[in-house]
C-alpha positions as CSV (number, residue, x, y, z in Angstrom):
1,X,-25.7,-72.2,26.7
2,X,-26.1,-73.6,23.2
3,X,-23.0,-74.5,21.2
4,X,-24.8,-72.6,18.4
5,X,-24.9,-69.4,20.0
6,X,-22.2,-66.5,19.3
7,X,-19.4,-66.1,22.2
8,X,-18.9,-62.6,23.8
9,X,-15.5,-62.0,22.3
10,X,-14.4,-62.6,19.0
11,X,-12.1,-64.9,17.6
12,X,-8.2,-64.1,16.7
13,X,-7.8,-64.7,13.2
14,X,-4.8,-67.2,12.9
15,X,-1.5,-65.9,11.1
16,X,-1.7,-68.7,9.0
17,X,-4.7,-67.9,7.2
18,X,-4.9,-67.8,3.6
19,X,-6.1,-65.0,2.2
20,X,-5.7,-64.0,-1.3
21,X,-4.0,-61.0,-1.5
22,X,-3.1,-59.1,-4.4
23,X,0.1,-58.4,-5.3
24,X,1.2,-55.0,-6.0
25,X,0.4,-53.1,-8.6
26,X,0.7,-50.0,-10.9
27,X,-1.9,-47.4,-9.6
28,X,-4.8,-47.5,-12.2
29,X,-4.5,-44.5,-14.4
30,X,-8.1,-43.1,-16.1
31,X,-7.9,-42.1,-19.6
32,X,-7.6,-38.7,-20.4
33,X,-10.9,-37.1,-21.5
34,X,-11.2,-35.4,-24.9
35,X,-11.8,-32.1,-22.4
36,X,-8.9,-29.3,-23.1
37,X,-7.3,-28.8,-19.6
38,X,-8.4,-26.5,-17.3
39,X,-8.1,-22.7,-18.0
40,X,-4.9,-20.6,-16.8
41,X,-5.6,-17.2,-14.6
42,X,-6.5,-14.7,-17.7
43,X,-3.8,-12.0,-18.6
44,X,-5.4,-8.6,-18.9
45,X,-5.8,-8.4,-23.0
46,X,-3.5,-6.3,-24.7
47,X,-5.0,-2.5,-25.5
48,X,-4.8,-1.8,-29.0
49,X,-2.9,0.7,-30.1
50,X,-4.6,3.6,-32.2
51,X,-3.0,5.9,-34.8
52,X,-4.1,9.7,-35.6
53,X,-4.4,7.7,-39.2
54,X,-6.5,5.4,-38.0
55,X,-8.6,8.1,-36.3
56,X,-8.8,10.1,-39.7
57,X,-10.0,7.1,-41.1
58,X,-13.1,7.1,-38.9
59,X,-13.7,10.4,-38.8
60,X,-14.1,10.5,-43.0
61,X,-16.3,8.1,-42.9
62,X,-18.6,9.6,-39.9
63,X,-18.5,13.3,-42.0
64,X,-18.1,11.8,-45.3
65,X,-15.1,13.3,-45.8
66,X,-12.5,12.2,-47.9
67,X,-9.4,10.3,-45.8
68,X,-7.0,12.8,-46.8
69,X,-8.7,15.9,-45.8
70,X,-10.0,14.4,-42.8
71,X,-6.3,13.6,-42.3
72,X,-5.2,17.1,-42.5
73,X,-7.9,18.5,-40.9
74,X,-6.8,16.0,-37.6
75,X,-3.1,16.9,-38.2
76,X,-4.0,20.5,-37.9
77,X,-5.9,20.3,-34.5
78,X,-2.9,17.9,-32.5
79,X,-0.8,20.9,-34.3
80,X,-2.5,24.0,-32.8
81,X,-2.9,21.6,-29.1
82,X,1.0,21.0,-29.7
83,X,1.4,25.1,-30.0
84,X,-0.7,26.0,-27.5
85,X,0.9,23.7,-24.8
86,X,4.6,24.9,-26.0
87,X,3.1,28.2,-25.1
88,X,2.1,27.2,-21.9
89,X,-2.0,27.9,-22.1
90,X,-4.2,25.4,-20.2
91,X,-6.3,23.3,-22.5
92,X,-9.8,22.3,-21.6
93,X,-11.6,19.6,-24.3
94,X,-15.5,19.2,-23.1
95,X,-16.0,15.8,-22.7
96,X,-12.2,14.5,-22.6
97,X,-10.2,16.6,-19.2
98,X,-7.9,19.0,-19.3
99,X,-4.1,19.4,-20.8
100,X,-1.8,21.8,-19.0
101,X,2.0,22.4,-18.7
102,X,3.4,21.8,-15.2
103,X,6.7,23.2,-13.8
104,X,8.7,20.4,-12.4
105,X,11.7,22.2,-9.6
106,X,15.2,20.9,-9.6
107,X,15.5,18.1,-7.0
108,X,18.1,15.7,-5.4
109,X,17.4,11.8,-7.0
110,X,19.6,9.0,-6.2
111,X,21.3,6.7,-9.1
112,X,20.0,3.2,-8.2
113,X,22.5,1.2,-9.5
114,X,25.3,3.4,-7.4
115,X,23.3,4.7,-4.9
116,X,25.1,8.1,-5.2
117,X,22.9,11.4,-5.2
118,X,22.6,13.1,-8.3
119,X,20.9,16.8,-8.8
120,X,17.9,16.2,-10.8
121,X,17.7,19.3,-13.6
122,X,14.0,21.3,-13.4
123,X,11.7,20.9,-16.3
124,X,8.2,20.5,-17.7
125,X,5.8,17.8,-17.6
126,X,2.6,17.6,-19.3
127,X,-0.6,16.8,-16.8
128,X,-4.1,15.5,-17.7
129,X,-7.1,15.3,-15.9
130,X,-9.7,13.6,-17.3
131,X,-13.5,15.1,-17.5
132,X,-16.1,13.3,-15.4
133,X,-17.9,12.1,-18.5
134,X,-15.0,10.5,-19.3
135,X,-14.6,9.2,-15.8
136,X,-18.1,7.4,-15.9
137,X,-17.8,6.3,-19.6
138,X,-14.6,3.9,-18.3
């Protein structure tokens, strides 16, 4: 065999060898891009809140109307819905659902900060159920 050719196992590296090793060092830190960071989860926006003045407001200028009538004339239908719910009549408004007085019994509750049972006094409670148009519109 020839002195040039490469032998079946390799050689051990000595522990003396001298290799240049670096010493060590900070990690490397990249720059910060001129990117805005990553966007957080979104938070369901906040509905906006609408008054019966706002309301009057667009429906004067729908009708030409002027805001003050339009006003009144608003005023006067939450006033006769008002009546006719203290009176205990069912309300149906096409398109919107339907307002009607429910009859709540008296009941036992339970206070949670004592935990004692406490007799809940009967009452009303207003119920809506919304129209199917208005179900598909949302």
């Amino acid at each position: 065999m020839a002195k040039n050719a490469t032998p079946s196992k390799p050689a051990k590296a000595s522990a003396k060898a001298s290799v240049a090793v670096k010493p060590a060092s900070k990690p490397i830190v990249k720059a910060k891009s001129a990117e805005a960071p990553p966007p957080s989860p979104a938070k369901p926006a906040k509905p906006t809140l609408i008054t019966t003045k706002q309301l009057a407001g667009q429906l004067a200028e729908t009708h030409d109307l002027p805001a003050k009538q339009a006003q009144a004339v608003l005023d006067g239908v939450v006033g006769l819905l008002v009546d006719h719910l203290k009176a205990g009549d069912t309300l149906r408004l096409n398109g919107l659902g339907v307002l009607e007085v429910k009859n709540r019994p008296a009941r036992t509750g339970r206070n949670p900060a004592t935990g004692a049972t406490i007799q809940i006094a009967a009452g009303k409670k207003i119920a809506f159920r919304p129209a199917k148009e208005l179900k598909d519109a949302i």
